[in-house]
C-alpha positions in Angstrom: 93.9 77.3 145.7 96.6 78.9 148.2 96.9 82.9 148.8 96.1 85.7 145.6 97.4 88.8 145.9 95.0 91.4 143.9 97.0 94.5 142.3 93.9 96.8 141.7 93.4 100.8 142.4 90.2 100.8 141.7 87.9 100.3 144.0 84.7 99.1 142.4 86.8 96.4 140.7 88.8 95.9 143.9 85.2 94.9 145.5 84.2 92.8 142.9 86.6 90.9 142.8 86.6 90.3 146.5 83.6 89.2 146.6 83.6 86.9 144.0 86.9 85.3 146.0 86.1 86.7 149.6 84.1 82.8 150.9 85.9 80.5 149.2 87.3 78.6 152.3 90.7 77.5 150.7 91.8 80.6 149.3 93.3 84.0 151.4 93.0 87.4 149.5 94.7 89.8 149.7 94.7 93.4 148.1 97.4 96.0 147.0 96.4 99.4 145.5 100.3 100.5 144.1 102.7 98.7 142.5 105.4 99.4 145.2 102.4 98.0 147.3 102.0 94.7 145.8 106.7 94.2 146.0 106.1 95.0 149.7 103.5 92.2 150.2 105.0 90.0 147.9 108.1 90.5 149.7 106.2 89.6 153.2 104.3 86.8 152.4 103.8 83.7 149.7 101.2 83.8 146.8 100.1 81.5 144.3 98.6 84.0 142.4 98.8 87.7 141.5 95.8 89.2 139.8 97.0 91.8 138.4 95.7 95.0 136.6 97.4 96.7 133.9 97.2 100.9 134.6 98.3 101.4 138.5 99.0 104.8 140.1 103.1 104.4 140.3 103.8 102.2 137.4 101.5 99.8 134.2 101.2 96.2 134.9 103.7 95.3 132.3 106.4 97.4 133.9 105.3 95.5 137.2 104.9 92.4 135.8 109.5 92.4 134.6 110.4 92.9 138.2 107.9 90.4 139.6 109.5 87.9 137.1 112.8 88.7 138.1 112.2 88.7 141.8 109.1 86.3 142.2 109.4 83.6 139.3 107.2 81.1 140.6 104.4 83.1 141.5 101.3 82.6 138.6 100.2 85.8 137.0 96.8 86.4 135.5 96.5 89.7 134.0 93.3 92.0 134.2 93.1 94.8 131.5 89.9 96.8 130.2 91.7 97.3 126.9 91.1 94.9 124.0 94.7 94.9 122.4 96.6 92.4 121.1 99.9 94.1 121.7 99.1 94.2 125.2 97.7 90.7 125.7 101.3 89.5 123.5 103.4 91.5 126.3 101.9 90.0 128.9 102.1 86.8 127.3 105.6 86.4 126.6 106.8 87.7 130.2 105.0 84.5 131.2 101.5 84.9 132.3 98.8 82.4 133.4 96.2 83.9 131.6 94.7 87.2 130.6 91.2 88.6 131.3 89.1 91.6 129.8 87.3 92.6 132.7 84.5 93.4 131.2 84.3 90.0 130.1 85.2 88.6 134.0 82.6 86.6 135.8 83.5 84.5 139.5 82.7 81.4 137.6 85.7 82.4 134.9 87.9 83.7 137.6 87.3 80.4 139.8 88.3 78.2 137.0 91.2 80.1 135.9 92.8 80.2 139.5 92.2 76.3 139.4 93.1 75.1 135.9 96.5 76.9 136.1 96.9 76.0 139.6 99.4 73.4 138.8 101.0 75.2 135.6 104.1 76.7 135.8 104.4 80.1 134.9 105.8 80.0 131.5 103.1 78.5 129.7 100.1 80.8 129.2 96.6 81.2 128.7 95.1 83.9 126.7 91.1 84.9 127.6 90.2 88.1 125.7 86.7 90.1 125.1 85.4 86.8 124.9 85.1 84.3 127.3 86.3 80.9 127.2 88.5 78.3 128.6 91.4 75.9 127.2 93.2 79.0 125.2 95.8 77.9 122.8 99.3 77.5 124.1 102.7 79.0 122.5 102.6 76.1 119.9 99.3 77.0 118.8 99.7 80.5 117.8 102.9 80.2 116.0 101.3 77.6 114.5 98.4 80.1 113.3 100.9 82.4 112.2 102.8 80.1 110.2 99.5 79.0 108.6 97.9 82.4 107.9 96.9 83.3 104.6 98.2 86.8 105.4 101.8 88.2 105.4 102.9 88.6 109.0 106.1 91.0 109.5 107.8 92.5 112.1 110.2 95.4 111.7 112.9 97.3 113.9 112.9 101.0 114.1 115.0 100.7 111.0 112.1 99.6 109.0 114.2 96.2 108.8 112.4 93.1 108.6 113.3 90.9 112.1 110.4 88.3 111.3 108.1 87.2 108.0 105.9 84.2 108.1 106.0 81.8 104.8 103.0 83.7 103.5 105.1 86.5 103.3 107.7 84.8 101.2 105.1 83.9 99.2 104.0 87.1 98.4 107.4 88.8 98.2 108.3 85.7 96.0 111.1 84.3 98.0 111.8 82.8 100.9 110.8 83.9 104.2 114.1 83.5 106.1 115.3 85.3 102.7 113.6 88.6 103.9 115.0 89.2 107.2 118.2 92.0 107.4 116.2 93.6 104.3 114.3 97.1 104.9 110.6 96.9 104.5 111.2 99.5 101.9 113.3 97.2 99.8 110.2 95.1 98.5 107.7 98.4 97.9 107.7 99.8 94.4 108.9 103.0 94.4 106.0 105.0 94.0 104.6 103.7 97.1 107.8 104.5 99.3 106.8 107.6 100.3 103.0 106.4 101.2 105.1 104.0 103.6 107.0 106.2 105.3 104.3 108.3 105.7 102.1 106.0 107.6 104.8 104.8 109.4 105.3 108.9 110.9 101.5 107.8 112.5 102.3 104.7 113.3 104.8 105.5 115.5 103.0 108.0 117.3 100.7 104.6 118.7 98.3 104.8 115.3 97.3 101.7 113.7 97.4 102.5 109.9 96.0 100.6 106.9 96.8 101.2 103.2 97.5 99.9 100.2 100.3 99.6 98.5 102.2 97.7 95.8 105.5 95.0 96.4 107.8 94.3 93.9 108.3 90.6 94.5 111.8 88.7 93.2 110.7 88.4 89.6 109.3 92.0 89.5 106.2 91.6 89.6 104.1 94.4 91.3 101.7 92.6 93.9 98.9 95.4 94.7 98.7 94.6 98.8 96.8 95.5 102.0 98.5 96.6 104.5 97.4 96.6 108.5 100.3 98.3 110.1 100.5 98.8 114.0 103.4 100.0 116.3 105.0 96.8 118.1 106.4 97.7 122.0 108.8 96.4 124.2 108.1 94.7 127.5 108.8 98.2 129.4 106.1 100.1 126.8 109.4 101.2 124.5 108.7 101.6 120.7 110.5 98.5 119.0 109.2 98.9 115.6 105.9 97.5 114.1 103.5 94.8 113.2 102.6 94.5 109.7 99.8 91.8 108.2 100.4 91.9 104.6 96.7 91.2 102.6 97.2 89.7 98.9 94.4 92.1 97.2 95.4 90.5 93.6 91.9 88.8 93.3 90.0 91.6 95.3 91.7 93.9 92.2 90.9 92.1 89.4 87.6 92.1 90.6 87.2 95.8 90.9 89.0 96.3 87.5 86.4 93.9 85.9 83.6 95.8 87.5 84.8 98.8 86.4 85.0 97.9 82.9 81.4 96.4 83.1 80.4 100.0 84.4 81.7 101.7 81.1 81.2 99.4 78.4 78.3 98.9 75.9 77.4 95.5 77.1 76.7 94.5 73.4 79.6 95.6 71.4 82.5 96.3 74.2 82.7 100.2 73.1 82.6 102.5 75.6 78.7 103.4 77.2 77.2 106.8 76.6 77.2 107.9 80.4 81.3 107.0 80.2 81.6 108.9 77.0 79.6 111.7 78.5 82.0 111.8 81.3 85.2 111.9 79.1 83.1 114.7 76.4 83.2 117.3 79.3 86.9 116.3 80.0 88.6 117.0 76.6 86.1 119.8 76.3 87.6 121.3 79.0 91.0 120.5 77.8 90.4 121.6 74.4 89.3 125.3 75.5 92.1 125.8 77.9 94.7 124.9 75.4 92.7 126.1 72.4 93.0 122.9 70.7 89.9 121.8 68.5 88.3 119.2 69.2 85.8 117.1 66.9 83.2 115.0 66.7 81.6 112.0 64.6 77.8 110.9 64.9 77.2 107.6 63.5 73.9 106.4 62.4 73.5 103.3 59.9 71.3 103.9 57.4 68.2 102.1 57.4 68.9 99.6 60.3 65.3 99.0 61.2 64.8 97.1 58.4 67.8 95.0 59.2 66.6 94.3 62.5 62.9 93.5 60.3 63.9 91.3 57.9 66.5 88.9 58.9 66.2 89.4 63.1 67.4 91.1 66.2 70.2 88.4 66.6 71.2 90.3 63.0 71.3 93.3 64.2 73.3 92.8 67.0 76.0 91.2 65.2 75.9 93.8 62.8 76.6 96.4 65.6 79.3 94.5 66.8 80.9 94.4 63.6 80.1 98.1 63.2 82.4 98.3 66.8 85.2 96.4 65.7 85.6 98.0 61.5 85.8 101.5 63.6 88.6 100.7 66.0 91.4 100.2 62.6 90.8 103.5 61.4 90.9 105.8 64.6 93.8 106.7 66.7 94.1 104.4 70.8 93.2 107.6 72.2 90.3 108.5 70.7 86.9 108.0 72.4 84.2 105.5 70.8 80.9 104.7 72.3 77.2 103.8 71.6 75.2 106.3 72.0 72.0 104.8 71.3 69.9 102.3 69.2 72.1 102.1 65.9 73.9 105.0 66.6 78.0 105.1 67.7 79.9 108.5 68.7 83.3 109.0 68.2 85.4 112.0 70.2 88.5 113.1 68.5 90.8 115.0 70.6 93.0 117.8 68.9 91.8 117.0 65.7 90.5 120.0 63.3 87.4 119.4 60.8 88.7 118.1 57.8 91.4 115.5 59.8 87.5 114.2 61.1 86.0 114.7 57.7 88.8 112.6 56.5 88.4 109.9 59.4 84.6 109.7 59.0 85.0 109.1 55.0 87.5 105.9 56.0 84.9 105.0 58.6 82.1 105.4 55.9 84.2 103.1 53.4 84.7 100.4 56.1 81.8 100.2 56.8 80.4 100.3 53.2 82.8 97.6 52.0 82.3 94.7 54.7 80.4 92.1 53.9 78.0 91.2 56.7 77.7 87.1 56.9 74.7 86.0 58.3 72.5 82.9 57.4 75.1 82.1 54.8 74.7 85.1 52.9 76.7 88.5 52.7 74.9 91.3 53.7 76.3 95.1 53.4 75.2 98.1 55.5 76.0 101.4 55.2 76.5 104.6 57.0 75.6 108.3 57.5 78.3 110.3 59.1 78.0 113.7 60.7 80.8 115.6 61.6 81.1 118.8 63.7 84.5 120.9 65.1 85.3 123.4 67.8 86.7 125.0 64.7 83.1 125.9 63.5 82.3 128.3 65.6 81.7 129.1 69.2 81.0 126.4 71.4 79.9 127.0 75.1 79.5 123.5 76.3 80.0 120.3 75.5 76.2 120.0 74.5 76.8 122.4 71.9 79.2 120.0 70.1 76.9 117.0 70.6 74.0 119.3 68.5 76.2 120.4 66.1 77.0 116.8 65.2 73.4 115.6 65.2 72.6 118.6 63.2 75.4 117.1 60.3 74.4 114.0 60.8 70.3 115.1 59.6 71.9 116.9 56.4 73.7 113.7 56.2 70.2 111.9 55.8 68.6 113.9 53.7 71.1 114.4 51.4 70.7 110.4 50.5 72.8 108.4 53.4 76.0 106.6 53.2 77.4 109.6 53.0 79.4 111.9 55.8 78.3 116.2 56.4 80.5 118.3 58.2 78.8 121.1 60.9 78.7 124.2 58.4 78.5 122.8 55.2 77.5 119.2 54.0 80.2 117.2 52.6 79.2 115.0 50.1 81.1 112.0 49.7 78.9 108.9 48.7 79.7 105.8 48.2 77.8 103.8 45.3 74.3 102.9 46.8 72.4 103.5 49.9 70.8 101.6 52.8 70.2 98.2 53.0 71.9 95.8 50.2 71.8 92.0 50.4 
């Protein structure tokens, strides 16, 4: 195996590693605590290898490792780090090391067969041994290979935020070409409300903090691509800031997904309205809004008359698509903002924001009419429903909750009842607007 020359101020490593090399009959060790050490010896004597560790007393193993390569090009490094970092393994790499070794991860069978297997490699090609052990590492080829290939965005920029390498991927999700990107900032492809977010984590980022957010790019034909993004300072051989490392995560799928969910998680699963713990949620918000602006704000409690005996007489599978039409003849008469739900059973809410009683008396007599009107087709016959509105207002009186509103409107909607249904009641006084009829016609 020839001479090794250890570069280790430690002592406990020193040891072990001398004893895992110390009998082996054709190999000489030697050891050197300092970097200005290891020159002298270097200097005196020939090696075939230099085990070398990465934080010395005078100098770090990459700072070490320049002026060996300068000085001593044929000797074959492997380098020995306690750190798990891929910036640190990728230094050592490209200034032409054997092999590199968590010592952690270090055992005299590993060390044995590294000295051997790069015994008669010359010292630009490299072999990379992380946390975990194994033999055979990929060469150069291979990992540019894997980063041409990744199914993340890989790219590197300058201190100027200017993009020096992209992987296809990249282009892909920027919409272009890769080679297209490089002499452009990084800021360039973020939309601009995420600009700020970038330049942010980049302040960290350049204080040796890896960073990961998300963000949006604008790709070629405009279209905003929501992204992840890993960002980590990239370094020079001597340990000089160059710029950073970005992998570039398409979240597209990941955030239609979440959108989806979140729609599941506030809809009526039957009739695609919102759900009554959403509409609960929203209630205390314009509540809220309403008193701090002194708007009014009202409210409509929908009950259809007599739906147990639709749900009696021709089915559950009626009564459900009777609810669902219900959903759908509201949304035409009510404004995009306001808030529709299910509250319960055969019962539908409806929040009207900055709108006084008799605007919602007015919107609850449409609804009423709608709903009156429509012929409900089911087992080839036309069925009509109807529906007993009640309506209540901030401007009523004095409110202290959002509870209060809810009462006021199940209050109107009981007057509604007994007053003879398919008819609307507002919170003070009922207001008697029926249609021709009541409950169930078929």
């Amino acid at each position: 195996m020839g001479s090794v020359l250890l570069v280790e101020d430690n002592p406990v490593d020193a040891e072990r590693v001398s004893r895992f090399l110390g009998r082996q009959r054709d190999l000489t060790l030697r050891v050197a605590a300092t970097g200005a050490q290891a020159l002298d010896l270097l200097q005196a004597e020939q090696f075939s290898h230099l085990l070398l560790d990465y934080r010395l007393p005078d100098t770090n193993g990459l700072e070490l490792l320049q002026l060996i390569r300068k000085r001593f090009p044929t000797v074959r490094v492997v380098f020995l780090t306690c750190h798990d970092d891929e910036r640190l393994f990728l230094g050592a790499w490209k200034l032409g090391v054997v092999a590199c070794v968590a010592k952690d991860q270090l055992t005299k069978s590993l060390l044995l067969d590294l000295l051997q297997i790069t015994g008669g490699r010359p010292p630009a090609e490299s072999v990379l041994a992380s946390s975990v052990p194994r033999m055979g590492l990929p060469s150069l080829e291979v990992y540019q290979t894997l980063i041409e290939t990744m199914n993340e965005g890989v790219v590197v920029t300058d201190l100027q935020h200017v993009m020096v390498f992209a992987n296809p991927k990249m282009g892909q999700i920027a919409g272009c070409e890769a080679a297209d990107l490089l002499g452009r900032p990084m800021i360039s492809l973020l939309s601009p409300s995420f600009v700020a977010v970038y330049l942010d984590r980049w302040s960290r980022v350049s204080r040796g903090v890896t960073s990961r957010y998300e963000c949006e790019i604008t790709a070629a034909d405009r279209v905003l691509t929501p992204v992840l993004i890993s960002q980590t300072p990239s370094y020079r051989a001597g340990g000089e800031l160059s710029g950073s490392l970005l992998v570039v995560t398409d979240i597209r799928g990941q955030k239609a997904i979440e959108k989806r969910l979140e729609q599941l998680s506030i809809t009526d699963a039957l009739t695609g309205v919102f759900n009554r713990r959403h509409f609960q949620m929203l209630l205390e918000i314009e509540f809220r809004e309403a008193a701090r602006y002194r708007r009014p704000l009202s409210c409509l409690m929908i009950d259809l008359d007599h739906f147990k005996e639709c749900n009696d007489t021709w089915g559950h599978p009626f009564g459900d698509h009777v609810l669902c039409e219900v959903g759908r003849l509201v949304r035409p008469e009510i404004r995009e903002h306001d808030i529709l739900a299910r509250y319960g059973g055969d019962e539908f809410v409806l929040l009207l924001p900055n709108i006084a009683e008799q605007g919602a008396v007015d919107a609850a007599e449409r609804i009423r009419g709608a709903i009156a009107a429509h012929p409900f087709f089911w087992a080839e016959q036309a069925h009509r429903v109807t529906a007993s509105i009640g309506v209540a207002s901030t401007e009523d009186g004095p409110m202290a909750s959002c509870d209060d509103v809810i009462r006021a409107a199940d209050e109107a909607l009981y007057r509604a009842k007994r007053g003879g249904r398919n008819r609307s009641a507002g919170g003070t006084a009922p207001q008697e607007r029926s249609g021709q009829g009541s409950g169930l016609e078929s």
